[in-house]
C-alpha positions as CSV (number, residue, x, y, z in Angstrom):
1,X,0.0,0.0,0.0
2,X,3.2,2.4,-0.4
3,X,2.3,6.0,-2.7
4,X,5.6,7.6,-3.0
5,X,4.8,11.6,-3.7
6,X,5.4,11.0,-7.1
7,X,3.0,8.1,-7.4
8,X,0.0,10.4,-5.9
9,X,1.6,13.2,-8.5
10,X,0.4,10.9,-11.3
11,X,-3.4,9.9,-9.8
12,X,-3.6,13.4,-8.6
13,X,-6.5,13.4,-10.5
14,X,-9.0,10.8,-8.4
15,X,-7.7,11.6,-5.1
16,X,-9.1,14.9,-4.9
17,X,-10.6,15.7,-0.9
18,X,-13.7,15.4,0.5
19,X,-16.6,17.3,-1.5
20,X,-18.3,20.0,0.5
21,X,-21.1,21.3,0.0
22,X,-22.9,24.3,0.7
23,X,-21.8,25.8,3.6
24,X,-22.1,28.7,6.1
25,X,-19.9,28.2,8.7
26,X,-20.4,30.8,12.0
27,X,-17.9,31.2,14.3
28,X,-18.1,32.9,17.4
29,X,-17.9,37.0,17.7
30,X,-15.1,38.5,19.8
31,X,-16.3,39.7,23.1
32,X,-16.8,43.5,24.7
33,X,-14.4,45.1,26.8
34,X,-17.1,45.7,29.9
35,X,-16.9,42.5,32.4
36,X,-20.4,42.0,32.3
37,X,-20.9,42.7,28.6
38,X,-18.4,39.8,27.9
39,X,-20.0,37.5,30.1
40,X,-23.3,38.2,28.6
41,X,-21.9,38.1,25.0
42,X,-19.9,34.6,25.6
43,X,-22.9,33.4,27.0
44,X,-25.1,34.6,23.7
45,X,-22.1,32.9,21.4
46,X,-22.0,29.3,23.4
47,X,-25.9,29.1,22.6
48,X,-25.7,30.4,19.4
49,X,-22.4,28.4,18.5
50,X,-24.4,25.1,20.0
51,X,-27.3,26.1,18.0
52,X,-25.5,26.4,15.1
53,X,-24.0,22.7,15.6
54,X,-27.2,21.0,16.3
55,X,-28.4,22.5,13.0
56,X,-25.6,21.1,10.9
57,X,-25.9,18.0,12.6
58,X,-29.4,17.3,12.2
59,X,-30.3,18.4,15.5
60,X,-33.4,20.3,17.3
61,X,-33.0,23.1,18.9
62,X,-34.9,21.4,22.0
63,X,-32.4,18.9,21.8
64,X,-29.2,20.9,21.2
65,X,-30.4,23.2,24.5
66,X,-31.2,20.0,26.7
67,X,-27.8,18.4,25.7
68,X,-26.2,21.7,26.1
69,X,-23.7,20.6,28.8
70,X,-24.9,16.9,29.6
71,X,-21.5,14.8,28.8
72,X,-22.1,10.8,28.6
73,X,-22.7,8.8,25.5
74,X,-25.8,10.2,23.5
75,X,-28.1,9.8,20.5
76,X,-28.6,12.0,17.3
77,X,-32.2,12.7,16.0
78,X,-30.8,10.2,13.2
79,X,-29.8,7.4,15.8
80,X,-26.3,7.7,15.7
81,X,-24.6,7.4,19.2
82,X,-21.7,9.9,20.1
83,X,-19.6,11.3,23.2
84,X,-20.1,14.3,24.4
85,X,-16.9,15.6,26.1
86,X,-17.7,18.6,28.6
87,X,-14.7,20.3,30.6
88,X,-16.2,21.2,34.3
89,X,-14.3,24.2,34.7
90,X,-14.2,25.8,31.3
91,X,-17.2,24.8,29.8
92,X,-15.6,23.8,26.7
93,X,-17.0,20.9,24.7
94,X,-16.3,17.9,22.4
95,X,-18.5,15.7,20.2
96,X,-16.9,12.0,19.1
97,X,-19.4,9.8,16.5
98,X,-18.8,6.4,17.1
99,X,-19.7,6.0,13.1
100,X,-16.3,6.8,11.7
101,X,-14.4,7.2,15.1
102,X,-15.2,11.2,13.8
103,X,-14.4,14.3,16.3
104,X,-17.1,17.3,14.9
105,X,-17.0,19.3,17.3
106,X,-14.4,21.1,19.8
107,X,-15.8,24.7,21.2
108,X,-13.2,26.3,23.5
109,X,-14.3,27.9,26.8
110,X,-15.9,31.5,24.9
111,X,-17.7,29.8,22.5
112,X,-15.8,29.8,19.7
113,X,-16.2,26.4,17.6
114,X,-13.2,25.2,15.9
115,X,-14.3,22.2,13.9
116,X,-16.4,22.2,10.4
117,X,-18.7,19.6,9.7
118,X,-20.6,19.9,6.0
119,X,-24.1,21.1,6.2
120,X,-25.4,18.5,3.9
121,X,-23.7,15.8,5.7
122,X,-25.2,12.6,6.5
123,X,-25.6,12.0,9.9
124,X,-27.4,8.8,10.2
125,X,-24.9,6.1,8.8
126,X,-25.2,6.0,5.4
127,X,-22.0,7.6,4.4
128,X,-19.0,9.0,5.7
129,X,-19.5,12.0,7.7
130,X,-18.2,14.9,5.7
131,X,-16.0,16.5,7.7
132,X,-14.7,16.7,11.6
133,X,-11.1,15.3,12.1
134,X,-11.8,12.5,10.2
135,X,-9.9,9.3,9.6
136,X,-8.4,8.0,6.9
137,X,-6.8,4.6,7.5
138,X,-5.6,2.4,6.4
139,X,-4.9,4.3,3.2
140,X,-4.5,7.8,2.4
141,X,-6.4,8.8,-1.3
142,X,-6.9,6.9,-4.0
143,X,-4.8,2.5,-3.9
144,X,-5.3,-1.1,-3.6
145,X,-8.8,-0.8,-1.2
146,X,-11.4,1.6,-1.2
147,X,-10.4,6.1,-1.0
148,X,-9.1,6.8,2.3
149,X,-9.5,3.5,3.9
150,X,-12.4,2.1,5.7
151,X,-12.1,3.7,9.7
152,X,-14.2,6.4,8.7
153,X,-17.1,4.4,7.9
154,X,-17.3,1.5,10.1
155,X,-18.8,1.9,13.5
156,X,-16.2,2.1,16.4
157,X,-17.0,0.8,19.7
158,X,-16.7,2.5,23.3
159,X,-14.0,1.1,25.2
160,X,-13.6,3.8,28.5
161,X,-15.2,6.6,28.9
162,X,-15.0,10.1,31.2
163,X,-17.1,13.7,31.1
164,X,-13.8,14.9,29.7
165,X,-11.9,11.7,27.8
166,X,-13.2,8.8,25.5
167,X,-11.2,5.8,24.3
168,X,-12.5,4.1,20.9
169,X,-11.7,1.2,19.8
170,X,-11.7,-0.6,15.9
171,X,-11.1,-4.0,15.0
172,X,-11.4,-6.4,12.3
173,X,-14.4,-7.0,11.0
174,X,-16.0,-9.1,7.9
175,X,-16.3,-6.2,6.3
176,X,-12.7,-4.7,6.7
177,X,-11.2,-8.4,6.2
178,X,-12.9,-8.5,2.6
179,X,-10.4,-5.6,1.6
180,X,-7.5,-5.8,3.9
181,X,-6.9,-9.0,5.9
182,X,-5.0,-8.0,9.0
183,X,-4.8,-8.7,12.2
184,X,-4.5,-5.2,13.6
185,X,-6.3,-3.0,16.4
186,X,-7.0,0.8,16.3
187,X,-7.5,2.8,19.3
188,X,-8.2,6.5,19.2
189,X,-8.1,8.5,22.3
190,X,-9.6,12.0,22.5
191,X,-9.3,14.1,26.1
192,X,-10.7,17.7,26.7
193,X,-8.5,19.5,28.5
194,X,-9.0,22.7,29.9
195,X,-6.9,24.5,27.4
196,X,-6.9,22.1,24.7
197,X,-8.2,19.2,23.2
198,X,-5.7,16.4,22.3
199,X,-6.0,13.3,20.0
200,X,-4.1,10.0,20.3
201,X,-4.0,7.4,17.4
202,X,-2.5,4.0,18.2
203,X,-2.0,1.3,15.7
204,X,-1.4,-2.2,16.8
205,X,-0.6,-5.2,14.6
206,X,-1.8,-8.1,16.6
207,X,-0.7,-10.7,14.1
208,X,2.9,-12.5,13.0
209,X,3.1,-10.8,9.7
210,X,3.9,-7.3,9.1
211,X,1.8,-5.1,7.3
212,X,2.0,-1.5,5.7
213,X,-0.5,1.3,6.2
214,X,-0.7,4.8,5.6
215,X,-2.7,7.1,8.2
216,X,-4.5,11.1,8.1
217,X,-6.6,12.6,10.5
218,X,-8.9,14.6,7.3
219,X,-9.5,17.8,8.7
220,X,-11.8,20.7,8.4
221,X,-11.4,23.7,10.5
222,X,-14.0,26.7,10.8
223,X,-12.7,30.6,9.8
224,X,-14.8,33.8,9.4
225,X,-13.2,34.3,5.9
226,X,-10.2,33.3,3.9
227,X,-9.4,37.1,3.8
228,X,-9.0,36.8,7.7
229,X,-6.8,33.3,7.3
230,X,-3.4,33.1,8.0
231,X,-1.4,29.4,8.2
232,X,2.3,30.0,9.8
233,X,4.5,27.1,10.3
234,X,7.5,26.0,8.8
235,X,6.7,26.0,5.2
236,X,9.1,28.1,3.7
237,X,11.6,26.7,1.8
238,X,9.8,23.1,1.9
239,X,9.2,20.8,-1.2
240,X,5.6,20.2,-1.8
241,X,3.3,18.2,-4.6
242,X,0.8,20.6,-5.7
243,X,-1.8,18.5,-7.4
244,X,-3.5,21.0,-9.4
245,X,-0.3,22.2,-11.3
246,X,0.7,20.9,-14.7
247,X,-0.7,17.7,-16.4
248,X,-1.5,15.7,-12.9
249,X,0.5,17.3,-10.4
250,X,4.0,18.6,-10.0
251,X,6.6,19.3,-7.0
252,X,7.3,22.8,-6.2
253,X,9.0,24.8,-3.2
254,X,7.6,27.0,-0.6
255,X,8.8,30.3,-1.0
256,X,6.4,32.0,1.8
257,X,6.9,31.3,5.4
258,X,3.3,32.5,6.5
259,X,-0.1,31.2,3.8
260,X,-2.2,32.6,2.7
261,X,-5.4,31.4,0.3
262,X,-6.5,33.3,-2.7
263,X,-6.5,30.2,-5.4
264,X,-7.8,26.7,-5.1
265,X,-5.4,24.3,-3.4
266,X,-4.7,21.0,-2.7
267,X,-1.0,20.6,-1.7
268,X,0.6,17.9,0.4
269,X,3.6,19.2,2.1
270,X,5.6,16.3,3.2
271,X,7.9,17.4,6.3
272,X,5.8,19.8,7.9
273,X,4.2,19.6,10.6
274,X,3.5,22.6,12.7
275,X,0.8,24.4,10.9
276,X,-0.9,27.3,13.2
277,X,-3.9,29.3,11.8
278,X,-4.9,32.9,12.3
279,X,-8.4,33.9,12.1
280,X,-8.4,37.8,12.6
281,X,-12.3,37.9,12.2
282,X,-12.3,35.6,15.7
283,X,-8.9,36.7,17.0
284,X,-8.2,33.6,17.8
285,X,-4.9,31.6,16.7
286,X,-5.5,27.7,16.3
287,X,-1.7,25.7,17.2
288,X,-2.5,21.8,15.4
289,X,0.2,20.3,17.6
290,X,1.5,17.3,15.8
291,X,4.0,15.7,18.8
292,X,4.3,12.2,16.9
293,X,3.6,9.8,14.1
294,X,2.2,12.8,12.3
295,X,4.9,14.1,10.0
296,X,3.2,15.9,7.2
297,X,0.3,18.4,6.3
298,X,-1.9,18.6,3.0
299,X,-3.6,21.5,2.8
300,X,-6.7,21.8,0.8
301,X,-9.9,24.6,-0.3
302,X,-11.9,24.4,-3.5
303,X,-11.7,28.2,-3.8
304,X,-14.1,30.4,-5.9
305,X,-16.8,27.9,-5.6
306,X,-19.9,29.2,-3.5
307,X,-21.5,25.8,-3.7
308,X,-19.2,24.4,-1.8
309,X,-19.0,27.1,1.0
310,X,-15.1,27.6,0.4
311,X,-15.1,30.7,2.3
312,X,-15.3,29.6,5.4
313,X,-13.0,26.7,5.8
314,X,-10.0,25.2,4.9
315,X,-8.3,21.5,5.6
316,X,-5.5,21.3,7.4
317,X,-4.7,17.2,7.4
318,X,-2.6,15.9,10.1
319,X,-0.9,13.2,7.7
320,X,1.5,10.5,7.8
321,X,2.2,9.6,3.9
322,X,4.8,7.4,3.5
323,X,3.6,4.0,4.4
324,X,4.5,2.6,7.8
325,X,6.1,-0.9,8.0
326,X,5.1,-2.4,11.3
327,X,5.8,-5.7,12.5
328,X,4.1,-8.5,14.0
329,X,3.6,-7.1,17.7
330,X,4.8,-3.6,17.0
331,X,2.4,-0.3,17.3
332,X,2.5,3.1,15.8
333,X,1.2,6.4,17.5
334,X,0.1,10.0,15.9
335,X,-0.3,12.6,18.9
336,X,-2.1,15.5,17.8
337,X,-3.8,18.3,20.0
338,X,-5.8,21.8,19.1
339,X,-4.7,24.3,21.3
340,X,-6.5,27.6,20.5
341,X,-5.2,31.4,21.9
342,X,-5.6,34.6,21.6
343,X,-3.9,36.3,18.5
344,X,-1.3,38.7,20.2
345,X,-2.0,42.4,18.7
């Protein structure tokens, strides 16, 4: 299952992202100055922010207020069970689908929600859900199984479980073995801590025989405007594949050290792995920390296409491209947290 950069430069093609639709993202206003002003107005954007999130989600309003800040394992309106994470002190929250192992939602303490999820996306089963940090293992794009794996469309299972931490758990099944017969065991750890919220994906290959995988955490992140966006990290002077130049895809080098996106993009940046985005319509600065197993970052907006809401989004893929060789009794581990701030003036 290896995809060298150049391999994915020639089927850039068919691997494009996940299609969006129609979107309005809202993300939370920045406060007043007054002390009880901004209590007031956090207050106003926590309900409106969890109103907003119910709606894309296939929520009721009833149901959205009444599971407001009740954390435990929960139902949709669609019948999909998911975790809601709620920090005690804060008052920060997290939403984990057990459908696709899928985080779609991670508001901070003010009310300010982090995490896209598409508006037209399914939330009963049927598909994929179309957006959050979702997975894609044990492939990445297009290869010898299905796009992006299976892990984002097999139901994962509950193994522990705290107001502010849940432990999921994937394992073979009749329907993974049909496509990729391995003896292997995912477990994905997501905790809300009072200042951030931090993922942890563990491979294990349970088996005698080695196997090769590739891993991504696909995901979409919320902005007020792509005018407002800014992605620091250590880009400049990095070789990337930008798969929408030339006949298919060709490598090119960074030349910027801070992004910006006016043009549509869909870049894998192999290398980097420190992206931080800067959303002056929030004022808020989003850190993707990426401590291991996560070593590269694809970047990707369909821009100039209102249908697809590319405005007011932008994927910022926590990836690991080259394929992993792990052993017979070996694991593998991709630490990533969101740890939002205040943009310094």
């Amino acid at each position: 299952m290896k995809l060298s950069l150049a391999l994915l430069a020639a089927t850039a093609a068919t691997s494009s992202a996940f299609t969006v639709g129609p979107q309005a993202f809202n993300v939370a206003s920045r406060a007043p100055s007054s002390s009880s002003a901004l209590h007031a107005s956090r207050a106003a954007d926590k309900i409106a922010s969890r109103s907003q999130w119910a709606e894309a989600r296939g929520y009721t309003a009833d149901a959205a207020d009444a599971s407001a800040s009740v954390a435990g394992l929960l139902t949709n309106d669609d019948g999909l069970e998911y975790v809601k994470l709620v920090h005690p002190d804060t008052g920060a929250t997290s939403e984990v689908y057990l459908f696709g192992g899928v985080v779609t939602s991670y508001i901070d303490g003010e009310g300010t929600e982090f995490i896209a999820v598409r508006p037209d996306a399914k939330m009963d089963g049927s598909k994929p859900i179309s957006g959050g940090l979702s997975h894609c293992w044990p492939q990445f794009g297009p290869g010898e199984i299905q796009q992006h794996g299976f892990a984002r469309n097999v139901a994962w299972t509950v193994k522990s479980m705290t107001d502010t931490s849940v432990e999921l758990e994937m394992a073979p099944s009749d329907y993974t073995k049909e496509m990729w017969d391995k003896e292997f065991l995912c477990t994905f750890t997501v905790t809300l801590e009072d200042d951030q919220l931090t993922t942890k994906m563990n491979v294990d290959n349970k088996g005698e025989e080695s196997f090769d995988f590739q891993a991504a955490l696909h995901s979409y992140f919320t902005v007020s405007a792509l005018d407002n966006l800014e992605i620091a990290g250590s880009f400049e002077g990095k070789e990337f594949l930008n798969k929408l130049a030339g006949d298919g895809g060709e490598m090119q080098t960074e030349e910027r050290s801070v992004l910006t996106i006016g043009e549509e993009y869909d870049r894998v940046y192999t290398g980097v792995n420190d992206p931080v985005l800067k959303d002056k319509g929030t004022g808020k600065s989003l850190s993707i920390l990426n401590t291991a197993g996560w070593e590269d970052t694809v970047l990707w907006n369909p821009y100039g296409d209102e249908g697809m809401g590319y405005n007011n989004f932008v994927c910022v893929e926590s990836v690991k491209f080259d394929s992993v060789s792990l052993d017979g009794g070996a694991s593998w581990t991709g630490d990533m947290a969101l740890k939002p701030a205040a943009l310094e003036e």
